[in-house]
Every structure is written in C-alpha cells, then in structure tokens.
FINUKE-742792 format. One line per 3 residues: their letters; for each residue x, z, y of N, C-alpha, C. Coordinates in Angstrom, 2 decimals. Layout:
N
a = X,Z,Y,X,Z,Y,X,Z,Y | ...
//
This chain:
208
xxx = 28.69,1.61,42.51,27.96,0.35,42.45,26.46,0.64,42.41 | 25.67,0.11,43.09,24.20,0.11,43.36,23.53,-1.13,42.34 | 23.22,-0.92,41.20,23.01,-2.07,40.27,21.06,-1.92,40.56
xxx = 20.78,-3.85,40.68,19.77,-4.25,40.17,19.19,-4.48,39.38 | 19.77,-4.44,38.28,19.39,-5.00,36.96,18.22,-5.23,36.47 | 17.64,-6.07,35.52,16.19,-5.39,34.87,14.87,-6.25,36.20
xxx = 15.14,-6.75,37.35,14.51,-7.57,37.99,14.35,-8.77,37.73 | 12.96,-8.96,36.98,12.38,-9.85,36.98,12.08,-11.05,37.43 | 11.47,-10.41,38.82,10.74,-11.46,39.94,11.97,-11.81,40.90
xxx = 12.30,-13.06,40.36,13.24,-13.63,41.20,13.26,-13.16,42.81 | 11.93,-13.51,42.96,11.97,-13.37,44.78,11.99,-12.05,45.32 | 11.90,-10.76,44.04,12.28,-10.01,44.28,14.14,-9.55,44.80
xxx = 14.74,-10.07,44.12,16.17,-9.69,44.26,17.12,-9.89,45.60 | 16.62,-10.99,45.94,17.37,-11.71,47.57,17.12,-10.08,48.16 | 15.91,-9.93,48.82,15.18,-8.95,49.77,15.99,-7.28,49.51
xxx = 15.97,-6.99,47.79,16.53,-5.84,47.52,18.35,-6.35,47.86 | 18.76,-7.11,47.64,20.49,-7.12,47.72,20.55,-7.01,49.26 | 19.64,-8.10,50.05,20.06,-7.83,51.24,19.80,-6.42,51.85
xxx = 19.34,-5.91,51.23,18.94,-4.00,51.76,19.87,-3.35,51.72 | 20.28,-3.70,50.69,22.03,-2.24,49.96,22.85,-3.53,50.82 | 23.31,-4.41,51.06,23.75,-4.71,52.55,24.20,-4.51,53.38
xxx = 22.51,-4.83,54.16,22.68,-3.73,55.02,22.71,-2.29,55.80 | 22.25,-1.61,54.03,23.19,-0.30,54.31,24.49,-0.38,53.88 | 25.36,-1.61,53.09,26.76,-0.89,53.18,27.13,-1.25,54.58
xxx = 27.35,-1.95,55.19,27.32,-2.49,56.78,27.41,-1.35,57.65 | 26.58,-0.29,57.14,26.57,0.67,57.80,28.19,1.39,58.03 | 28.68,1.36,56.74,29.87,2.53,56.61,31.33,1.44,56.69
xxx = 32.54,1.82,56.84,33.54,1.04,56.96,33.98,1.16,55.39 | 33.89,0.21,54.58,34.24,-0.26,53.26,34.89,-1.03,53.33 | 36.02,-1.12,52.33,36.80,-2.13,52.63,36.28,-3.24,52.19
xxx = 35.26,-3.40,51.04,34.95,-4.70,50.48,33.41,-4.47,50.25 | 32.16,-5.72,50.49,31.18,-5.24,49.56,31.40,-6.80,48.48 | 31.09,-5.87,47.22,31.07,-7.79,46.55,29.32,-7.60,45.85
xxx = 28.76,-8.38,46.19,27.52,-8.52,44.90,27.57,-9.66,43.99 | 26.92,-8.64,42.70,27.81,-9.18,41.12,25.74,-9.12,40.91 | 26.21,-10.70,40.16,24.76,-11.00,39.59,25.01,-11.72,38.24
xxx = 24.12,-11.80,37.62,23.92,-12.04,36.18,22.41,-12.93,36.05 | 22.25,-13.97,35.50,21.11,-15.08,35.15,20.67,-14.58,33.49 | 21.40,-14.71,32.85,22.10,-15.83,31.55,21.36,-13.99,30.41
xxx = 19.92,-14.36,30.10,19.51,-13.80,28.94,19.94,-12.81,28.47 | 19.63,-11.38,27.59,20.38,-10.46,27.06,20.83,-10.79,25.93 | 19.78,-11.45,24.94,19.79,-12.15,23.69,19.63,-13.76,23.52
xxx = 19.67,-14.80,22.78,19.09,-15.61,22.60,18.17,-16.04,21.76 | 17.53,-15.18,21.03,16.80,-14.66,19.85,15.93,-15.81,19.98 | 14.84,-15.57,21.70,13.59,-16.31,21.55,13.78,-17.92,21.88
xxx = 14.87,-18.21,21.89,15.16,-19.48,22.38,15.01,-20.65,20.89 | 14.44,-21.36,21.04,14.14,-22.55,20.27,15.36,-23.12,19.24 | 15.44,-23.32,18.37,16.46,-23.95,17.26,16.51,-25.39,17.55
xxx = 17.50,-26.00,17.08,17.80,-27.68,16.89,17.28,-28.37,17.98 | 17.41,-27.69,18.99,17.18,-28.20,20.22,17.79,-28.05,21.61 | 18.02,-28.71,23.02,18.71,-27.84,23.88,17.53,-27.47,24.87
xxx = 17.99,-26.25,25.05,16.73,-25.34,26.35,17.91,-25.10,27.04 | 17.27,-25.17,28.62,17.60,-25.89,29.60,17.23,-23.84,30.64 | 18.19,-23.36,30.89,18.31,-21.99,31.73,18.63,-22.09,33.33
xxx = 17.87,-21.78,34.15,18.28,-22.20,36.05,19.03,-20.96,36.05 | 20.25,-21.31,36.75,21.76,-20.56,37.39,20.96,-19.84,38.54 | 20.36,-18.57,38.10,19.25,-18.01,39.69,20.58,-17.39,40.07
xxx = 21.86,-16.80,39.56,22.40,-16.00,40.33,23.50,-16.57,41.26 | 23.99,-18.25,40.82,24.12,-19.23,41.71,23.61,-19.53,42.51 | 22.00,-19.61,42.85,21.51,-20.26,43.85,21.44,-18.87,44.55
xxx = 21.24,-17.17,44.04,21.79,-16.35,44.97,22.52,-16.15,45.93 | 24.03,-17.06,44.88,25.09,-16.87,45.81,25.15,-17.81,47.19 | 24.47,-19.04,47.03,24.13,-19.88,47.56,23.76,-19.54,49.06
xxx = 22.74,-18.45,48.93,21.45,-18.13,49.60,22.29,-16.99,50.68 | 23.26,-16.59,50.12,24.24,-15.28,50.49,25.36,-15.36,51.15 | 25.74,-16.47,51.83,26.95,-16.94,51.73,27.09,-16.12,52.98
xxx = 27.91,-15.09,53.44,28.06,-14.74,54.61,29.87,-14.07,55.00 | 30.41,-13.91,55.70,31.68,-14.05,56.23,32.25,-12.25,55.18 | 31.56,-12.10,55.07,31.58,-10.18,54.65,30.94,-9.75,53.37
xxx = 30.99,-10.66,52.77,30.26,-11.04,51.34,31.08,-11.23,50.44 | 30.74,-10.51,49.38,31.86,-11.57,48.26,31.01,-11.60,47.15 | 31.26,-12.37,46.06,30.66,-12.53,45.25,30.95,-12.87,43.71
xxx = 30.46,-12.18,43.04,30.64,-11.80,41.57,29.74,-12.25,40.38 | 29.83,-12.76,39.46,29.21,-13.33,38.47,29.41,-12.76,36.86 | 29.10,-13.16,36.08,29.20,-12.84,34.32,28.98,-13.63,33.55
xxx = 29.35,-14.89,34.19,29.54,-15.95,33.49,28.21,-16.58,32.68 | 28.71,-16.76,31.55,27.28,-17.12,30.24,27.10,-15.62,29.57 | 27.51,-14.54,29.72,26.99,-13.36,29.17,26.07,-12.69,30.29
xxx = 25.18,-12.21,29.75,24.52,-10.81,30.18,25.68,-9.34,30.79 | 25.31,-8.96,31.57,25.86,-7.87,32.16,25.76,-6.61,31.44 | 24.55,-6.55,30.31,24.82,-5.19,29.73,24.69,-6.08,27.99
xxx = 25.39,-7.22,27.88,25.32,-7.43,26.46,26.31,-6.76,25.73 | 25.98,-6.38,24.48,26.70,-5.87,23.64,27.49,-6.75,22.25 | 28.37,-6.65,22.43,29.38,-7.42,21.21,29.36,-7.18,19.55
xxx = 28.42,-5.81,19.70,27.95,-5.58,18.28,27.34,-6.27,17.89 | 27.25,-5.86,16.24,26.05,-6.16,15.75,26.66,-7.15,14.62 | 25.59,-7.89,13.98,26.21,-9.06,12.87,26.43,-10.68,14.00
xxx = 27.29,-11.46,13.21,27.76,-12.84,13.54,26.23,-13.09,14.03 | 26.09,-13.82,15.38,25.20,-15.09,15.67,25.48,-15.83,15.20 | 23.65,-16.87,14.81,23.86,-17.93,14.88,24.63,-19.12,15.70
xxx = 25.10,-20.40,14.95,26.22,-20.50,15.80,25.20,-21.38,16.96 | 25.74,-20.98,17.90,25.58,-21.70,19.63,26.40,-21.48,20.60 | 25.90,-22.89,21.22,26.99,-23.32,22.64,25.71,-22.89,23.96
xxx = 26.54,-22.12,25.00,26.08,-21.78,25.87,26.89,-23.03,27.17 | 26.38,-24.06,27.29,27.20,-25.37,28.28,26.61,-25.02,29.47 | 27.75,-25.07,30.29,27.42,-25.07,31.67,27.91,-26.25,32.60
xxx = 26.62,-26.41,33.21,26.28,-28.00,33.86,26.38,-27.17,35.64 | 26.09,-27.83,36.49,26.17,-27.15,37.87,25.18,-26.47,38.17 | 24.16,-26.48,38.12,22.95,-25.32,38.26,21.98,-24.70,37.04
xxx = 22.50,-25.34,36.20,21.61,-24.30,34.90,22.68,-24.20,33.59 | 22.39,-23.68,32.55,22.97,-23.64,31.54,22.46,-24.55,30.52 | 22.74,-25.03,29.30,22.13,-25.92,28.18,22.45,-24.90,26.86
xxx = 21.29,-24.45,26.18,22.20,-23.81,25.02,21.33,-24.44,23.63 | 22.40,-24.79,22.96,22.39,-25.08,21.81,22.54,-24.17,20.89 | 21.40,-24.04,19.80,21.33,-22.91,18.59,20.55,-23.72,17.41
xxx = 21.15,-23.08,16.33,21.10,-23.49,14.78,20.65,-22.36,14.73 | 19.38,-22.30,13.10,18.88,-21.35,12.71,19.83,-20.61,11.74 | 19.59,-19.24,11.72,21.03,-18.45,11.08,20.85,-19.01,10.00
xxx = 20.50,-19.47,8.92,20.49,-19.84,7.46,20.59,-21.24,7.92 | 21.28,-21.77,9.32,21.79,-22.97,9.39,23.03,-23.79,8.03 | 23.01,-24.89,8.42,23.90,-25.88,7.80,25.68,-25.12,7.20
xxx = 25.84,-23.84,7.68,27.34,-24.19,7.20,28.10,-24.23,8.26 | 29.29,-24.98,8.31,30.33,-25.48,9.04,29.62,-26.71,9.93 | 28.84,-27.56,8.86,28.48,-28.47,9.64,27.59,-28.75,10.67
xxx = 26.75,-27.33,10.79,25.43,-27.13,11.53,26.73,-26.97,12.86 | 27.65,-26.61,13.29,28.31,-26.86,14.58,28.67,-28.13,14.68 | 28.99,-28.78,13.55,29.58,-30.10,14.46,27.96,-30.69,15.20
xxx = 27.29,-30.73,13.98,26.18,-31.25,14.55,25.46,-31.45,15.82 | 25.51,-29.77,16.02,25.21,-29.27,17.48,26.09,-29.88,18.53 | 27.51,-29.89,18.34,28.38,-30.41,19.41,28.76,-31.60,19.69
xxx = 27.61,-32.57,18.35,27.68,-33.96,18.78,25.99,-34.01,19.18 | 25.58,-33.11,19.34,24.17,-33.13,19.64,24.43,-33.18,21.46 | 25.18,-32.30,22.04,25.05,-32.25,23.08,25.82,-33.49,23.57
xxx = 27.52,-33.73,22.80,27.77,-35.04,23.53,27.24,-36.25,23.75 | 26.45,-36.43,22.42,25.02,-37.24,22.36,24.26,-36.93,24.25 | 24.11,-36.13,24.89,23.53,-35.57,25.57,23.19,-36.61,26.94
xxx = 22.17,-36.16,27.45,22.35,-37.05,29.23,23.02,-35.70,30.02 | 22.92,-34.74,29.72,23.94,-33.82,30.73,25.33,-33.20,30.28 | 26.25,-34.41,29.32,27.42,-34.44,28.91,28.17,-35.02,30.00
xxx = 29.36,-34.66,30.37,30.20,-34.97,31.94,30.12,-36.53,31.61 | 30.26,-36.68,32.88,30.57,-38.71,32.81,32.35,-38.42,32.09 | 32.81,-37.67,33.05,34.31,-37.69,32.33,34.81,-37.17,30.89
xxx = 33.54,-36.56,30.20,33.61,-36.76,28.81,34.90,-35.35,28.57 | 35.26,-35.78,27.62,36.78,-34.98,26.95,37.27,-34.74,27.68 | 37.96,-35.40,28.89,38.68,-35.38,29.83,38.23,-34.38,30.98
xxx = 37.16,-33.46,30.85,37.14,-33.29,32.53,37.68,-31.37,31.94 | 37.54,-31.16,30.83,38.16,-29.53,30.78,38.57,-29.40,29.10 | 39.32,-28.08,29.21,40.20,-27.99,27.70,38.64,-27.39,26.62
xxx = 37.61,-27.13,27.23,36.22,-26.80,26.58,36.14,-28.27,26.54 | 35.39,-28.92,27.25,34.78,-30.08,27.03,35.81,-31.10,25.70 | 37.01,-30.74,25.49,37.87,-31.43,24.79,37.73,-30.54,23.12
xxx = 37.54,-29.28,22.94,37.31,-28.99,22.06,35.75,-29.13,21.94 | 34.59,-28.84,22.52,33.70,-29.62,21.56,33.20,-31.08,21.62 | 33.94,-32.21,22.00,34.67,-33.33,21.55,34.99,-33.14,20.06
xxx = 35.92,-32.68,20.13,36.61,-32.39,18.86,36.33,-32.19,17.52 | 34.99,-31.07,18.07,34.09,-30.56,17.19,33.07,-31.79,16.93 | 32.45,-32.20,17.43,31.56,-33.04,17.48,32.01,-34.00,16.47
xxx = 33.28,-34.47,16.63,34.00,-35.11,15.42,34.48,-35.00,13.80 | 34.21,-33.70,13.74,34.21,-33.06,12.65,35.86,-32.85,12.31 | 36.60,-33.17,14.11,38.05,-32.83,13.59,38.58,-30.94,13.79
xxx = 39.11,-30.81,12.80,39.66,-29.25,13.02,38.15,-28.44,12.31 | 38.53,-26.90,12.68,37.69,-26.38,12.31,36.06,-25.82,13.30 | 35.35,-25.37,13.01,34.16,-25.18,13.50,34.26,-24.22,14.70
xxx = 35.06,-23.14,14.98,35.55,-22.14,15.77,34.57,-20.97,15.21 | 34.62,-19.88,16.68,34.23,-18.75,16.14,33.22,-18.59,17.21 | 32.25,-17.36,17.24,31.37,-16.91,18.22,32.25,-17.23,19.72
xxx = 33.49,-16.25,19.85,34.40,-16.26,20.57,34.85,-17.33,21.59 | 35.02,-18.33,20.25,35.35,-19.70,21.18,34.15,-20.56,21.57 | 33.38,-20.23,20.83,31.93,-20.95,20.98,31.44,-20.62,22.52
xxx = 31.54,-19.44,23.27,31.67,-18.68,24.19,32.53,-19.10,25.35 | 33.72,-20.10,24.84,34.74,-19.95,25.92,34.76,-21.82,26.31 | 34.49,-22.09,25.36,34.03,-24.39,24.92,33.13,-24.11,26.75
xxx = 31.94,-23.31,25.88,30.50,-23.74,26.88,30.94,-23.44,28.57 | 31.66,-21.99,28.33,31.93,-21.51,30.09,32.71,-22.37,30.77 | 33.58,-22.59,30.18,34.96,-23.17,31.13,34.75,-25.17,30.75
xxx = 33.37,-25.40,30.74,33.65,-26.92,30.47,33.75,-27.51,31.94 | 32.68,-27.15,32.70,31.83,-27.68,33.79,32.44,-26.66,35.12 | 33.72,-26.82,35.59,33.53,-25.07,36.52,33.28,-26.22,37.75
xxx = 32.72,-24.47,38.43,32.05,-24.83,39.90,33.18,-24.38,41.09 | 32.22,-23.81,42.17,33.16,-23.77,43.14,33.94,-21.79,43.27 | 35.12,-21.59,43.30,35.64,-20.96,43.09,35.97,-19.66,44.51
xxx = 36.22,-20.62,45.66,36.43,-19.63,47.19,36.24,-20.43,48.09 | 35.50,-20.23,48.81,34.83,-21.15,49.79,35.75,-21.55,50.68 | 35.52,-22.24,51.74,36.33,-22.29,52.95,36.30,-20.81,54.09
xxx = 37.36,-21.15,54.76,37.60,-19.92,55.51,35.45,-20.12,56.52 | 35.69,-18.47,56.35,34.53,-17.96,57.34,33.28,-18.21,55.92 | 33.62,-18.71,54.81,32.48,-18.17,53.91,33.04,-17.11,52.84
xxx = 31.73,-16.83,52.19,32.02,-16.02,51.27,33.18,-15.92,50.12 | 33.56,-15.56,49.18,34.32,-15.69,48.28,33.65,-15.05,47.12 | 34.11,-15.75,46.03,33.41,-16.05,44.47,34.26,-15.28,43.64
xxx = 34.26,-14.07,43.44,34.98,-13.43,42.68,34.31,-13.58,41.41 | 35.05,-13.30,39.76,34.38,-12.93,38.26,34.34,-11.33,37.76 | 33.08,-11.22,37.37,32.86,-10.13,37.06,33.57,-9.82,35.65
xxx = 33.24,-11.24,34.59,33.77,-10.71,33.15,34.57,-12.32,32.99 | 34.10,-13.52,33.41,34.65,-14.82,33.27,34.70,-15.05,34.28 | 35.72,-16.35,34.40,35.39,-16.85,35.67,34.06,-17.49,36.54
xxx = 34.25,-18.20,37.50,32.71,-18.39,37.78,32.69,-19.87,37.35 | 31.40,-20.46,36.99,30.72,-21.43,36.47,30.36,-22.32,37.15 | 29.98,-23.55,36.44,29.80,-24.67,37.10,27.65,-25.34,36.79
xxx = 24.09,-27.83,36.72,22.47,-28.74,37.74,21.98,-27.74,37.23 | 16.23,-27.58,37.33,16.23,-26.26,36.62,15.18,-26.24,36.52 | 14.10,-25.87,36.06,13.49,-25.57,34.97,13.16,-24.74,33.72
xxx = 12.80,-24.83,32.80,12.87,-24.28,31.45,12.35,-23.00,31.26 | 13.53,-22.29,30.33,13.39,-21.12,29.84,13.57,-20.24,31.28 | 12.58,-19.00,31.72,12.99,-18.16,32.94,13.54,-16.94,32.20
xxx = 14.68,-16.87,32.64,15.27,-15.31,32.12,15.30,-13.93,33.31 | 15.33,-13.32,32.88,15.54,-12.00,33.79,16.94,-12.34,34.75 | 16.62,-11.89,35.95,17.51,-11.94,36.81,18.04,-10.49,37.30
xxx = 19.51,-9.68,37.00,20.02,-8.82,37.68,20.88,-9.01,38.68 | 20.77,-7.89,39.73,21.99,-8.57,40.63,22.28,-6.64,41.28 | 24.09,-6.77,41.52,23.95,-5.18,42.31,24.73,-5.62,43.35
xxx = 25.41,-4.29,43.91,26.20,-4.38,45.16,27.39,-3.20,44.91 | 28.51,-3.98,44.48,29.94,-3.32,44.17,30.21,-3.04,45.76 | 31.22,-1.68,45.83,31.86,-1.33,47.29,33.14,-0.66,46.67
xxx = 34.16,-1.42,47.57,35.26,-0.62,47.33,35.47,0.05,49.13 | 36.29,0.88,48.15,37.23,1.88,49.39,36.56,3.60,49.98 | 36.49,4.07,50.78,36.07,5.17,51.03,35.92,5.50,52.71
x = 34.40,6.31,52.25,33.76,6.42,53.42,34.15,8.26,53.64
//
C-alpha cells in the first residue's frame, strides 16, 4: 500500500492519488482500491456543548474518482492511524449527515450519565436530524432513545456505532462506476467548519 497520510492541503491529494494510479495502471493488478480518511486524529480541539460541523473531503474524493478501475475505501468516523488506547473520552457522538460529520462533545468533568442524554437530545433538537427521525436507522433509534433518557447512556463503543451507521450513503455504484469498499466501517452517509487533515493511499492487490 502506497499511503498518503499526514496531507494537509486538500488540493494536494486528488493530483498525488491520481499519480500512484497511474503508475499502478502500469502493471497488471488485480485490484487498485484507494482508502481515504477525513475524520480528525483526536477530538481534543473541538469545542464543548456545541455541534462542529466536519466536510466528508474523502467523500467528495471519492466523488471526484469515480472511474471503471477504481475502487474505493473509507474509515468511517475514525482516523486511519487512531489509537484505542488511552483513558475513556469524553462522551461524544460523531453523526453522519451526507457530506460532513456533526460531532457532539461534553467536557470530561461533564454531567454524568446525563451529559449524554443531553447531547442526544441536543442533536435531535437539531436542523440536521433525519426528517425520518427514529425511523430511518437502528443508530438513529438508539440516540432517540437516549435523548429520552430511556435505557442506559452507552459506551465510547456504541457512541461510535449510533453516529456511523445513522445516515448511510451510497454503497456500489452502478455498473461501469467505481465501487465503495470499507476500510474499518462501513461507508457513510451534507461543509464548512472545522478543516481536518486529509489522508488518502492506494491499496493493490495481486502480483506483478
């Protein structure tokens, strides 16, 4: 794998992916897929009791990429080199809307149990909560749920799995486009705001 990572300048990345490209193009591979990542290493610098608003750059990548010999790979709401160590986060929802993310965070010496419901009636409160509400995914129905103060608060874990799988996007194109493979989640589902670092590489299977 030929990884980008660590690129900054958005308008840098298109130009470098299409390079490793078209050098794999060169050799008979059975597959090239490029795997990109948007979505922050940390959320450290991101604002409390509020939602900040993240643009899906490695969506509008894929967007930009769509070609018959392409495939394409994502990492969901995690970072590509995040690490699972460390102590409990504060609790937050990483929501995914169709082109950006929404994340909601409480300060760690937050509320308790209740600093999540809060948050998860903060966002249903929201203008970029689905029109179909509860109903449109088994995420969107648990923080519903939460928001209600029914059941318990969840964990980092699920907090993680509410936000990814509320909103999904498009999954395999029609014949003669690309295809949307997941790197660690599946792939995701409206930009502005916070700009995060953008990585992107170029996976090859098979042998030259």
């Amino acid at each position: 794998m030929h990884q980008l990572g660590g690129v900054r300048a958005r308008g840098r990345v298109e130009p470098l992916v299409r390079k490793y490209v078209a050098w794999a193009r060169r050799y008979p591979w059975e597959s090239i897929t490029v795997a990109a990542g948007a979505m922050p290493k940390t959320l450290a610098g991101l604002p409390t009791n509020t939602a900040t608003q993240i643009p899906r750059y490695d969506q509008k990548l894929w967007e930009r990429l769509q070609e018959p010999d392409i495939e394409f790979g994502d990492y969901g709401i995690g970072h590509p080199a995040m690490s699972l160590k460390g102590w409990p986060p504060p609790r937050n929802l990483r929501y995914t809307d169709d082109d950006a993310w929404w994340i909601y965070r409480t300060p760690r010496d937050g509320n308790g149990n209740q600093a999540m419901h809060d948050l998860c009636d903060s966002l249903v409160a929201s203008s970029h909560w689905p029109a179909e509400g509860a109903d449109l995914s088994w995420g969107d129905r648990q923080i519903a749920r939460c928001a209600e103060a029914v059941g318990g608060p969840g964990t980092p874990m699920l907090w993680r799995a509410w936000g990814h799988v509320s909103s999904p996007g498009p999954r395999t194109q029609s014949a003669g486009r690309s295809t949307w493979r997941t790197c660690e989640f599946p792939p995701l589902r409206r930009s502005g705001g916070y700009l995060p670092p953008v990585g992107a590489g170029v996976r090859l299977s098979g042998s030259v």
